[in-house]
ZAMIVEX-884995 format. One record per residue: residue in one letter; y, x, z of N, C-alpha, C, CB in turn. Coordinates in steps of 0.2 Angstrom, whole numbers, padded with zeros to 4 digits, always signed. Glycine has a CB too. Example, Ala and Ser with C-alpha at 12.3 -4.5 7.8 and 13.67 -1.06 7.14 Angstrom:
BEGIN
A-0028+0066+0039-0022+0062+0039-0016+0066+0039-0022+0057+0045;S-0011+0064+0035-0005+0068+0036+0000+0064+0039-0003+0070+0029;
END
This chain:
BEGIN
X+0019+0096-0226+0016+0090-0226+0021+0084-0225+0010+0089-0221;X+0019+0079-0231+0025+0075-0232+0023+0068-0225+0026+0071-0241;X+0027+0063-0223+0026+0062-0216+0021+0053-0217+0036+0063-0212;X+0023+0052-0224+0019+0048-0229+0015+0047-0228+0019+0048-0233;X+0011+0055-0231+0003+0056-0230-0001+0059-0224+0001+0060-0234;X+0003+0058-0220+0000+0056-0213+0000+0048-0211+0005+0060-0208;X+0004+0045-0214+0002+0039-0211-0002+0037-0214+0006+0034-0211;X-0004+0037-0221-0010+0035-0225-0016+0037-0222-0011+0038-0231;X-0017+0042-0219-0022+0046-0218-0023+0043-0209-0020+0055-0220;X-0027+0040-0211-0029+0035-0200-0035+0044-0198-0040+0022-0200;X-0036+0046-0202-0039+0053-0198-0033+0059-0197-0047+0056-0202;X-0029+0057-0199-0025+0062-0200-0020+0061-0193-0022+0061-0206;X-0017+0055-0194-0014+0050-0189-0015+0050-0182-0015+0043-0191;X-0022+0049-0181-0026+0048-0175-0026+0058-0173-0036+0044-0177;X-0030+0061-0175-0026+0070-0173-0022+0070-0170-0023+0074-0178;X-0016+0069-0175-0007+0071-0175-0007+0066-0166-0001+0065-0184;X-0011+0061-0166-0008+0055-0159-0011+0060-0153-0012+0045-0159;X-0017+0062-0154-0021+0064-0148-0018+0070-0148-0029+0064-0149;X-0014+0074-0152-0012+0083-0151-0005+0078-0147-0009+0089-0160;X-0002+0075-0147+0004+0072-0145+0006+0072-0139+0003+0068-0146;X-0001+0066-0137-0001+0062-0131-0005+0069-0124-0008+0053-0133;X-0008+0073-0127-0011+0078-0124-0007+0082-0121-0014+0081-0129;X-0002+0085-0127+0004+0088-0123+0008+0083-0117+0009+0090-0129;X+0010+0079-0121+0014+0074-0115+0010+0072-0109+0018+0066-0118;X+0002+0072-0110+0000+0073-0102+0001+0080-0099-0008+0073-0100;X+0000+0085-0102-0001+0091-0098+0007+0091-0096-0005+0098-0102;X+0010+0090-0098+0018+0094-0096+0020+0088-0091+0026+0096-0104;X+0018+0082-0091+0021+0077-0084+0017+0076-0081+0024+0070-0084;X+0008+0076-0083+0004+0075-0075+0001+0080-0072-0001+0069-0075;X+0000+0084-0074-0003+0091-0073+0002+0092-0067-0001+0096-0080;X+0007+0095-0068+0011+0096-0063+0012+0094-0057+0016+0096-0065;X+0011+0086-0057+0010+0082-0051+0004+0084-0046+0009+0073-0053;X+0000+0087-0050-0007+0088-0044-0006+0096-0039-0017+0089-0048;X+0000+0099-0042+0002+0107-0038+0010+0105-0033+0005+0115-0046;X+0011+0099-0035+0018+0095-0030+0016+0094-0024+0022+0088-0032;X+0020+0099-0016+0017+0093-0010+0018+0088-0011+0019+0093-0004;X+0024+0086-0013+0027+0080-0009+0023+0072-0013+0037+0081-0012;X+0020+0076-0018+0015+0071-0022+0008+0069-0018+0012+0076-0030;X+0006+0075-0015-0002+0077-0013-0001+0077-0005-0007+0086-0016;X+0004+0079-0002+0002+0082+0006+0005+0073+0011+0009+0092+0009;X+0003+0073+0017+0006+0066+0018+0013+0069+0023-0001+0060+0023;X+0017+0063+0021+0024+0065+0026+0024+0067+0031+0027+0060+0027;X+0027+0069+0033+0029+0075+0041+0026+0068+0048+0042+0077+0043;X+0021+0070+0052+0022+0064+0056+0017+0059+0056+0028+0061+0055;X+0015+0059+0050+0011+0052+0046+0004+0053+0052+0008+0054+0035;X+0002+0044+0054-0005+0047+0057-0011+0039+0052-0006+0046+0069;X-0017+0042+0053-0022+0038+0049-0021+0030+0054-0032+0042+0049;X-0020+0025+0047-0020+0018+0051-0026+0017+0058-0021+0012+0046;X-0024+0014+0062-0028+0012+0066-0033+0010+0064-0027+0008+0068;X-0039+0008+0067-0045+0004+0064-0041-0005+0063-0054+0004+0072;X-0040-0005+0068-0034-0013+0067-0031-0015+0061-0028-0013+0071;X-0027-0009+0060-0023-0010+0056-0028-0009+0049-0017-0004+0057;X-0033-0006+0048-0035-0005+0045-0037-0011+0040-0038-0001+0049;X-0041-0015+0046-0045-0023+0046-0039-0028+0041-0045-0026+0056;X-0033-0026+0045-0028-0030+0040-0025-0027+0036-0024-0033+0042;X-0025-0021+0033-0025-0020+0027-0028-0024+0022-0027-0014+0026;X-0036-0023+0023-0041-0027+0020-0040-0035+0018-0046-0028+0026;X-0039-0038+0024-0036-0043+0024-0030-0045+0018-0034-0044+0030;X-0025-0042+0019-0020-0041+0016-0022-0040+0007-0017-0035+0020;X-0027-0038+0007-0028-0036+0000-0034-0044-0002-0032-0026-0001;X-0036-0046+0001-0041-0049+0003-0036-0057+0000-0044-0046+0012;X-0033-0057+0004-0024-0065+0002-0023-0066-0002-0016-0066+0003;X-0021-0057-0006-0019-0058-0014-0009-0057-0010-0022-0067-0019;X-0009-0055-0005-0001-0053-0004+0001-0049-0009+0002-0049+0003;X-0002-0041-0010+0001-0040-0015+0002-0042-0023+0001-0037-0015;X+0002-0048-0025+0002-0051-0031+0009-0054-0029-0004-0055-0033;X+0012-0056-0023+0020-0058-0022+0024-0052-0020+0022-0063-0015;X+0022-0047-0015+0026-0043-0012+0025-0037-0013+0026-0045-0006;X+0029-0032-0014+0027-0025-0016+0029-0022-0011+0031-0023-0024;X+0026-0015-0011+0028-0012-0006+0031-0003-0007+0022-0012-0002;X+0035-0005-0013+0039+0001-0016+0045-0001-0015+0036+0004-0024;X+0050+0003-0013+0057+0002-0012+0060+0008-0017+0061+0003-0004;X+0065+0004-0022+0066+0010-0027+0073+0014-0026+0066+0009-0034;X+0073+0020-0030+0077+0023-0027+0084+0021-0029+0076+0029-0026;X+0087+0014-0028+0092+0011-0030+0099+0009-0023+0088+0005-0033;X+0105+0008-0024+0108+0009-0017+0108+0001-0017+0116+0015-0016;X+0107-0004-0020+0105-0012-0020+0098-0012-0015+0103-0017-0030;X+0092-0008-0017+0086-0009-0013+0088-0004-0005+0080-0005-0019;X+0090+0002-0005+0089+0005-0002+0094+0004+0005+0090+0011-0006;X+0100-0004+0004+0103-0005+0008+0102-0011+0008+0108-0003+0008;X+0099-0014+0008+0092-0018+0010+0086-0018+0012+0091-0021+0005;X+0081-0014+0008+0075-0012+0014+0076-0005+0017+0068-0011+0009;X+0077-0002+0018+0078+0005+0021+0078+0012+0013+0072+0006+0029;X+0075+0018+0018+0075+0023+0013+0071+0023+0008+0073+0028+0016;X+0070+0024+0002+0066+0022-0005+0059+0024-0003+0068+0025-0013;X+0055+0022-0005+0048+0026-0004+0047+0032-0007+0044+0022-0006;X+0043+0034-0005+0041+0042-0007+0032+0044-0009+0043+0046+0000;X+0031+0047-0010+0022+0048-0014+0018+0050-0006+0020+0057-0022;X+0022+0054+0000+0018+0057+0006+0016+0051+0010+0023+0063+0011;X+0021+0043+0008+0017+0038+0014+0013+0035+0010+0022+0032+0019;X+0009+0035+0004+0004+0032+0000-0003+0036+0000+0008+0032-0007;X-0003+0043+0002-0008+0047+0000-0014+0045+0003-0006+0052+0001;X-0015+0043+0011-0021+0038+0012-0022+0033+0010-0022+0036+0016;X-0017+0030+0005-0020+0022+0004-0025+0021-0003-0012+0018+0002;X-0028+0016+0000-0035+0019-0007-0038+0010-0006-0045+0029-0002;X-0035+0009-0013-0030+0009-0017-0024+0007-0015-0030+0006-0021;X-0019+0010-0016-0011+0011-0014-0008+0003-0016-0007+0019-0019;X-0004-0001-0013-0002-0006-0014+0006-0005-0016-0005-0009-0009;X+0008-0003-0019+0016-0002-0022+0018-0007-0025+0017+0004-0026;X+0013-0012-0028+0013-0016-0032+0020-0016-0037+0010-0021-0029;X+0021-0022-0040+0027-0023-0047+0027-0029-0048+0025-0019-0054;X+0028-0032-0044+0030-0042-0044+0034-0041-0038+0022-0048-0042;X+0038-0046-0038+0043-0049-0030+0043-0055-0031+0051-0046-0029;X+0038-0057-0026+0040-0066-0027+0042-0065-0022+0035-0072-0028;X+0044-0062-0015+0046-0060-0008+0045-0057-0008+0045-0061-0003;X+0050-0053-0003+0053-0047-0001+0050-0042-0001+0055-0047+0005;X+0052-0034-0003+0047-0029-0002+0045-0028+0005+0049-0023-0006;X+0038-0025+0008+0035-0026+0014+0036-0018+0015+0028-0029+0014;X+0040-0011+0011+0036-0005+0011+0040-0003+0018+0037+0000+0003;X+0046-0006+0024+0049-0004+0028+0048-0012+0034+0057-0001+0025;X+0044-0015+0033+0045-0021+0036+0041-0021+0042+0043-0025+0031;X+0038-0015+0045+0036-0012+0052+0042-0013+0058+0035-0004+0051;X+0043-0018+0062+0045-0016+0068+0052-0020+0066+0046-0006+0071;X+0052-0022+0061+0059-0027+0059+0058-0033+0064+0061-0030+0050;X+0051-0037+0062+0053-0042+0067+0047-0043+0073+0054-0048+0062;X+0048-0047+0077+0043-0047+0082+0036-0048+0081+0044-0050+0086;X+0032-0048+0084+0024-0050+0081+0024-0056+0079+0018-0050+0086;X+0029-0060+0088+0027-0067+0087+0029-0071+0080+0029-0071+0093;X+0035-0066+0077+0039-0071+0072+0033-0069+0067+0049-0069+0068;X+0031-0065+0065+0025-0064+0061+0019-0068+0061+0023-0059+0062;X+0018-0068+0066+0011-0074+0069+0015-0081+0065+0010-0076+0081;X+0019-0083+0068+0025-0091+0068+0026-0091+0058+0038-0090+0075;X+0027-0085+0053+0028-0087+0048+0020-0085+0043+0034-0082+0046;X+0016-0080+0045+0009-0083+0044+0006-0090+0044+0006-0079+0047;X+0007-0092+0048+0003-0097+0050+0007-0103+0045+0004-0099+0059;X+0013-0104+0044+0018-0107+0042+0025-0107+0041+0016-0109+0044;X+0025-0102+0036+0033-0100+0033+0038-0103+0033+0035-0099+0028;X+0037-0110+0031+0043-0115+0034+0046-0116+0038+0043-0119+0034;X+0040-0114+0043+0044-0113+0052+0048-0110+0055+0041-0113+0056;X+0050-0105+0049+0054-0099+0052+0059-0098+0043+0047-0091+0057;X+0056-0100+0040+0060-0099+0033+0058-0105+0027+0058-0092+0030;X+0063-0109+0028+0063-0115+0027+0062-0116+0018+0071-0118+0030;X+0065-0110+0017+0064-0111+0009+0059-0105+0006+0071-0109+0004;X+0056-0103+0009+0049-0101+0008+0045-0103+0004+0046-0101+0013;X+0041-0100+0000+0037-0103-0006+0030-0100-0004+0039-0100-0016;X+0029-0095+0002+0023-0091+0003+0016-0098+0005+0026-0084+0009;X+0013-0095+0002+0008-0100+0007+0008-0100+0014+0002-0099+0005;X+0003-0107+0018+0002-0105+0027-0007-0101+0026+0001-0115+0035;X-0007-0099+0029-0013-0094+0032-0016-0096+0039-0011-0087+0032;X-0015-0102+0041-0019-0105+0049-0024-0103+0049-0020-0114+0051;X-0029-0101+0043-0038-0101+0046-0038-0092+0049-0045-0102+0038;X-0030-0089+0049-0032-0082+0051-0033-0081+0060-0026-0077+0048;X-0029-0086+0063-0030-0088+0070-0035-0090+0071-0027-0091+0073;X-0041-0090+0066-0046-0094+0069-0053-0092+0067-0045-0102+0067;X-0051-0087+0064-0058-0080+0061-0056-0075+0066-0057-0077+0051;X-0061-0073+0069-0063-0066+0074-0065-0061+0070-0070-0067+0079;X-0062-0055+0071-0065-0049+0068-0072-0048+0073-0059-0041+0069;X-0078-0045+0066-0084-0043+0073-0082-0034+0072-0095-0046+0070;X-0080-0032+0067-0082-0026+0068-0087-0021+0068-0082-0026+0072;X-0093-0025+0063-0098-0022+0063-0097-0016+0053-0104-0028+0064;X-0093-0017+0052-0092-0012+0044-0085-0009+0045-0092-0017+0035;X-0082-0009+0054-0075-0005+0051-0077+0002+0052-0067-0006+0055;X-0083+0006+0055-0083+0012+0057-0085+0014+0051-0086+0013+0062;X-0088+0013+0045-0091+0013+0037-0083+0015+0035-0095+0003+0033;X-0081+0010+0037-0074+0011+0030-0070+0016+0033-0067+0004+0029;X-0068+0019+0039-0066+0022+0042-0070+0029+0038-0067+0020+0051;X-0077+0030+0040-0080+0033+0036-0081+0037+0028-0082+0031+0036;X-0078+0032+0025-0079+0033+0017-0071+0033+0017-0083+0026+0013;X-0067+0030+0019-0061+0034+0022-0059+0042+0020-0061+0033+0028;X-0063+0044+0027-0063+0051+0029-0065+0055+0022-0069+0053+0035;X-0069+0051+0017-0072+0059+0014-0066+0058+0007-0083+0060+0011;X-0063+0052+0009-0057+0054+0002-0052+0056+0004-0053+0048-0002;X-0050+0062+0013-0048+0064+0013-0042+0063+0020-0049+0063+0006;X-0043+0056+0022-0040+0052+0026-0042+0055+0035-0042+0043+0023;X-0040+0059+0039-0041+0063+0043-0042+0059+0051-0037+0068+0043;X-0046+0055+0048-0052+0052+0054-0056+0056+0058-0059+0048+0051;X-0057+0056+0064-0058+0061+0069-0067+0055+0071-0050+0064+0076;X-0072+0059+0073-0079+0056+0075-0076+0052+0081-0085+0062+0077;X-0070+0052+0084-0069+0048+0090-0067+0042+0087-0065+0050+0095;X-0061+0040+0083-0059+0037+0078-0063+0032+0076-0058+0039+0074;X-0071+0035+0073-0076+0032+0070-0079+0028+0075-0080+0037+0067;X-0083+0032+0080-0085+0030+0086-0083+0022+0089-0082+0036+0090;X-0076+0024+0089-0073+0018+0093-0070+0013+0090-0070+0019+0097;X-0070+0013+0082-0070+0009+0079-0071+0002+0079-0073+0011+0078;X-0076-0001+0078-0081-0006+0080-0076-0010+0087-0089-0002+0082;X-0076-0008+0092-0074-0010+0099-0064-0012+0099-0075-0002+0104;X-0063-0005+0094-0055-0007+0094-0053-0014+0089-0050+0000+0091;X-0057-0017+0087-0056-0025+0082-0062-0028+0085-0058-0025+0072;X-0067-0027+0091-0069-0035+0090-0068-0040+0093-0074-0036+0090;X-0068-0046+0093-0063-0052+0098-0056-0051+0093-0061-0050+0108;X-0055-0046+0091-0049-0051+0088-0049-0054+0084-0044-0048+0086;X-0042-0056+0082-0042-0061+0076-0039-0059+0069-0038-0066+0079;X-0041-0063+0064-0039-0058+0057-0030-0057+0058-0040-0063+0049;X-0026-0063+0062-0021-0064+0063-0019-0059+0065-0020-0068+0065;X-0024-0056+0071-0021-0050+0075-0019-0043+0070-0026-0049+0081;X-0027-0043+0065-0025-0037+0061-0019-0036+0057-0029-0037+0057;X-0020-0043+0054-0013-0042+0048-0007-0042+0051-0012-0046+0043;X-0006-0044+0057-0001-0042+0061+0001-0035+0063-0002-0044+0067;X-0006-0032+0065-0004-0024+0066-0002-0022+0058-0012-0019+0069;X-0006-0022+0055-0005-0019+0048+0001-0021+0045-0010-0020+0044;X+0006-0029+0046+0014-0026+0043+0017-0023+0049+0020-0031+0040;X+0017-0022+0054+0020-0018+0060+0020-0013+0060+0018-0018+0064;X+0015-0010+0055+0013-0002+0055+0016+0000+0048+0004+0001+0057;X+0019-0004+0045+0022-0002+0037+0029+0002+0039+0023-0011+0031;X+0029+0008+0036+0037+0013+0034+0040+0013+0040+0043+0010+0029;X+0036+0013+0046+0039+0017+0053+0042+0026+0051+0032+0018+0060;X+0037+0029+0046+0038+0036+0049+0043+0038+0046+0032+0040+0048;X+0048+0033+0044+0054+0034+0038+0058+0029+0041+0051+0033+0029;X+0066+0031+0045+0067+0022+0044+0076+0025+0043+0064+0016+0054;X+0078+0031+0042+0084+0031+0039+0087+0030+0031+0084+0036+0040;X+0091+0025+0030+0095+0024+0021+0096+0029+0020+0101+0020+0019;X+0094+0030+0013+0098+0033+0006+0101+0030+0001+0095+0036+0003;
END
């Protein structure tokens, strides 16, 4: 069959694409669902706090990641700048996974424990005050919104049945471990708790 009258032929064409594209799923994504290192969570790994949890939310809630990504690739420019590259085992609770693919600032995927709370609190509130050429927006109304606490044991919940190993105590005490704080406080916990369980370069 000449290669001509396949392009004439849109029912022909359309076949030829779907037998194609069929094969090139099965032989690269297929395989990813029988890989641990794809499906199982890294050595160590524990479910975010309910806190941390709150500012994940938040976090997604800003629109952070539409600046800051939280995939380090596996490049020795990235890797000696943010730490060890990222891997598929610290993503597998994340629902939906924030790896994103923009850098308007820094990638966040090792940014746990680098700096103190308070410099986090001081560049939330206002980036200029601690990084003068900062384009990020200020965020002041997060000091001043209370978590109540009444839908984190839900999400904690719905959580659990994608998989994410929440224990009924977890659930339970939920609610209590966020209320009185502040949003500020969450999203604090939550970049604090980013790529601890990994902090050696490659």
């Amino acid at each position: 069959m000449k290669h001509e009258a396949v392009e004439k032929n849109i029912g022909l064409l359309a076949f030829f694409m779907v037998i194609a594209v069929s094969i090139g799923g099965l032989t690269q994504i297929v395989p990813l669902f029988f890989q641990d290192v794809t499906n199982k969570p890294v050595e160590g790994m524990k479910p975010r706090t309910a806190l941390e949890l709150e500012g994940r939310d938040i976090y997604i809630r800003e629109g952070c990641v539409g600046c800051h990504s939280q995939m380090i690739r596996p490049f020795r420019a990235e890797t000696e700048r943010y730490g060890h590259y990222s891997v598929a085992g610290e993503s597998v609770w994340d629902h939906p996974f924030l790896w994103g693919s923009k850098r308007t600032g820094p990638d966040l995927a090792r940014v746990g424990g680098r700096y103190s709370d308070d410099w986090h609190r001081a560049h939330l509130y206002n980036p200029r005050n601690v990084v003068p050429e900062s384009k990020m927006p200020s965020y002041p109304w997060l000091v001043e919104h209370k978590l109540d606490g009444k839908d984190t044991a839900k999400k904690l919940e719905v959580l659990r049945t994608l998989g994410v190993p929440y224990t009924d105590a977890d659930i339970a005490g939920a609610a209590d471990a966020v209320r009185g704080k502040t949003e500020m406080d969450a999203l604090v916990a939550y970049l604090q708790g980013l790529g601890t369980i990994i902090k050696s370069k490659r």
